[in-house]
C-alpha positions in Angstrom: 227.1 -136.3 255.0 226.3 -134.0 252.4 228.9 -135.5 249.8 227.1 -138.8 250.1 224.0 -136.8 249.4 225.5 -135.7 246.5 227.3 -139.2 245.0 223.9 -140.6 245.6 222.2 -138.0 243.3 224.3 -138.6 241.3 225.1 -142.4 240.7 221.1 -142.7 240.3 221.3 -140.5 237.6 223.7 -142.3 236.1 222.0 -145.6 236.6 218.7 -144.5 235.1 220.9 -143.3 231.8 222.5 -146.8 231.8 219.3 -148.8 231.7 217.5 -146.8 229.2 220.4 -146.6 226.8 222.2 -150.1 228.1 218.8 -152.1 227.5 216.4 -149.6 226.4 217.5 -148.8 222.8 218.7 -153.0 222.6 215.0 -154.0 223.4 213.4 -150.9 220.8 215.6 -152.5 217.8 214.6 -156.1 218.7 211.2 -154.9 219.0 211.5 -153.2 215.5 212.9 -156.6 214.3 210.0 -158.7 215.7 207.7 -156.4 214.2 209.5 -156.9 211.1 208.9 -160.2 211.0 205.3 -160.1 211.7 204.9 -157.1 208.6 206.8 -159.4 205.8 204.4 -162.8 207.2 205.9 -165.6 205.8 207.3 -168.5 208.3 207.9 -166.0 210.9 204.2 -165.7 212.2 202.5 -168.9 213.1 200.5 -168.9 210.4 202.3 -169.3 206.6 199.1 -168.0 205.2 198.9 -164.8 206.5 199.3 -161.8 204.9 201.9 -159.3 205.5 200.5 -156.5 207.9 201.3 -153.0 206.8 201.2 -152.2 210.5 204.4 -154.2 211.6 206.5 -152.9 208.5 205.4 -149.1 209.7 206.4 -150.2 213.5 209.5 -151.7 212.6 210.5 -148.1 210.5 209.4 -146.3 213.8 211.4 -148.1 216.4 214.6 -148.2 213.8 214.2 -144.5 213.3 214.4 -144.3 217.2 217.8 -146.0 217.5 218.9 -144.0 214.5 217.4 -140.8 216.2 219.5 -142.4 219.4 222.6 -142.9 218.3 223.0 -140.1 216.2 221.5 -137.9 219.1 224.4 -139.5 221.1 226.9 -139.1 218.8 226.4 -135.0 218.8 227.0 -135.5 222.2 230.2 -136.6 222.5 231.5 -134.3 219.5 229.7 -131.5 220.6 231.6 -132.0 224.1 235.1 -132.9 222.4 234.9 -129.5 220.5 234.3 -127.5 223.7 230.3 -127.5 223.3 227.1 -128.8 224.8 224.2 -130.2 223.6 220.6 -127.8 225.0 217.3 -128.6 225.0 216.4 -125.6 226.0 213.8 -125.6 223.1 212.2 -129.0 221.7 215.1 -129.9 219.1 218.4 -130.2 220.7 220.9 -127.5 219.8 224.7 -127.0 219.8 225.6 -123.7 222.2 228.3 -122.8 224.1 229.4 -124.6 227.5 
């Protein structure tokens, strides 16, 4: 009984990191596309006389430095752990120590 316990833990754990990577960083860059679109104006808003809005070009550059952040973030991962190494957040930057 306890090793069901313990898949359980687990496999939620692994369905939570699936969702927010699987659709989560998808949905952010659509989201920095969208508000893309409505910082250019143009005949992407409703209305072709609008004026760009500074807002949605500084949205768009947050949520694409997000991914960036992301996938980079990601990508230490794996060649942190392909070089015998792990990733810590034991302080608020993520470091490279030791396994």
């Amino acid at each position: 009984m306890h090793t069901v316990a313990l898949a359980l833990d687990g496999s939620w754990r692994v369905l939570l990191v699936s969702l927010v990577l699987g659709a989560g960083l998808p949905a952010l860059f659509a989201l920095g596309v969208r508000s893309l679109a409505f910082g250019i104006g143009g005949s992407a808003e409703a209305d072709i006389a609008a004026r760009p809005h500074p807002i949605g070009r500084l949205l768009a550059a947050l949520c694409f430095g997000l991914v960036v952040l992301f996938v980079a973030l990601g990508i230490t991962v794996v060649v942190a752990s392909g070089f015998g190494k792990q990733v810590s957040f034991e302080h608020v930057y993520p470091t490279v120590v030791d396994k």
